[in-house]
N, C-alpha and C positions, 0 to 999 in steps of 0.2 A: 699542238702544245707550244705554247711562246717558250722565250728562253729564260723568265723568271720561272716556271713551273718546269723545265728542261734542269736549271739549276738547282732547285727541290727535290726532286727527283733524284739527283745526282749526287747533291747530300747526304739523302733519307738513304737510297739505295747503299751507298759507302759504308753507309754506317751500318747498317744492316746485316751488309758481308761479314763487316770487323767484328761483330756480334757473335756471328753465325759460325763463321770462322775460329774465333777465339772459347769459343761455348764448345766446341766439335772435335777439331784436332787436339790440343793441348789438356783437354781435360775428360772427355769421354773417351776417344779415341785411346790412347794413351796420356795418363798425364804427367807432363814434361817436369822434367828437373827442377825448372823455376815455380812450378807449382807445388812441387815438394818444397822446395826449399822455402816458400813462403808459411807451409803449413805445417814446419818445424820453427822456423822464427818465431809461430804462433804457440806452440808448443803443443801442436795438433798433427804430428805426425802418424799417428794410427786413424785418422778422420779422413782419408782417400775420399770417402762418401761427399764430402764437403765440396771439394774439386769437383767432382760430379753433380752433384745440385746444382750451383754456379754453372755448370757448363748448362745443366738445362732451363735454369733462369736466361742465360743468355743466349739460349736458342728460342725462348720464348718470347723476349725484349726484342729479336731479329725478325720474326714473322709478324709480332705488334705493327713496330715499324714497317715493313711492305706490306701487311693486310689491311692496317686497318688507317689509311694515308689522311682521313679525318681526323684524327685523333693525332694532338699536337703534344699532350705531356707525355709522351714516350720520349720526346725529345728534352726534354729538360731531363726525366728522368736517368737517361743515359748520359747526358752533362754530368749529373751529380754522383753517378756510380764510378764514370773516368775520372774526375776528381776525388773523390774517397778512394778510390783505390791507387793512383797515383800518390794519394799523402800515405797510405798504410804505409805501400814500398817505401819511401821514403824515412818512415820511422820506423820499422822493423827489420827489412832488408835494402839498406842504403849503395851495398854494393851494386846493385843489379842494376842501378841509375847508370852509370858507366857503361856499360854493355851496349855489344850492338846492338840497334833497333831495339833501344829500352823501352820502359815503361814512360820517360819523359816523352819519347819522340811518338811515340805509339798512341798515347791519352792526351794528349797536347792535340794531335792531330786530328783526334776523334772529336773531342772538345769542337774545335775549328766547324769539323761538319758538323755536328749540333747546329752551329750558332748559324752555321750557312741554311741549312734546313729551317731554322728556327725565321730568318732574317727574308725567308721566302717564303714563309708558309701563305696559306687563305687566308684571309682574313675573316678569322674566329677567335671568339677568346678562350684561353683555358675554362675561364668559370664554365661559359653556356656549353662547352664541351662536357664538362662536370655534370651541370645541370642535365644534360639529356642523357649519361648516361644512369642515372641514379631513378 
C-alpha cells in the first residue's frame, strides 16, 4: 500500500470510528445529555427513539465507509450530515458550541477527513459509481 492510499485509508478509517463511535456510545448505549438536550431544543423530548435511529443510521454510514472502500459518496455524504448537523447546533442549541470538545471541533474535524479521504480516493467518479450501482 503506497502512502497516498495509506492516507485513504487513514481518513476513510477516522471517520468510520467517529461514526461508529458517536452512532454507539451517546445514543444507543445510553443517550447523553447533549442528545437530550438537542431533542428538547427540538421540542422532541419524548422522541428517545429518534436518538436511536441516528445512532443506527450512523453505524450504518460507519460500515458503508470500511466495507464498501469503492464507493466514494459515503464520503461526501458524511461531509454533508457534519455540516447540517453542526448548523442545527448552532441554531437551536448555540450553547453547546462553547463546550469542551464541541460540535465545532468534533464536525470541523470530521469534515477535514472527508475531504482527506475525498482528496485521495481512486480515481472514479461519483456518476459511474451511481451508474454501477443502479
Amino acid at each position: 500500500m503506497n502512502r497516498l492510499q495509506q492516507a485513504h485509508w487513514l481518513g476513510r478509517g477516522s471517520l468510520a470510528f467517529m461514526f461508529a463511535y458517536h452512532g454507539l456510545v451517546p445514543k444507543l448505549i445510553d443517550i447523553s445529555p447533549g442528545e437530550r438536550l438537542l431533542l428538547q431544543a427540538h421540542g422532541l423530548e419524548q422522541a428517545a427513539w429518534l436518538s436511536q435511529a441516528a445512532g443506527v443510521a450512523e453505524l450504518l454510514l460507519a460500515a458503508v465507509l470500511l466495507l464498501a472502500p469503492g464507493l466514494q459518496w459515503p464520503l461526501l455524504l458524511a461531509a454533508a450530515i457534519l455540516l447540517g448537523l453542526l448548523v442545527d447546533v448552532a441554531v437551536m442549541q448555540p450553547s453547546m458550541l462553547v463546550d469542551a470538545f464541541n460540535p465545532v471541533t468534533l464536525n470541523v474535524a470530521g469534515m477535514a477527513l472527508c475531504a482527506v479521504a475525498w482528496i485521495t480516493r481512486p480515481d472514479k467518479s461519483v456518476n459511474t459509481q451511481l451508474k454501477e450501482m443502479t
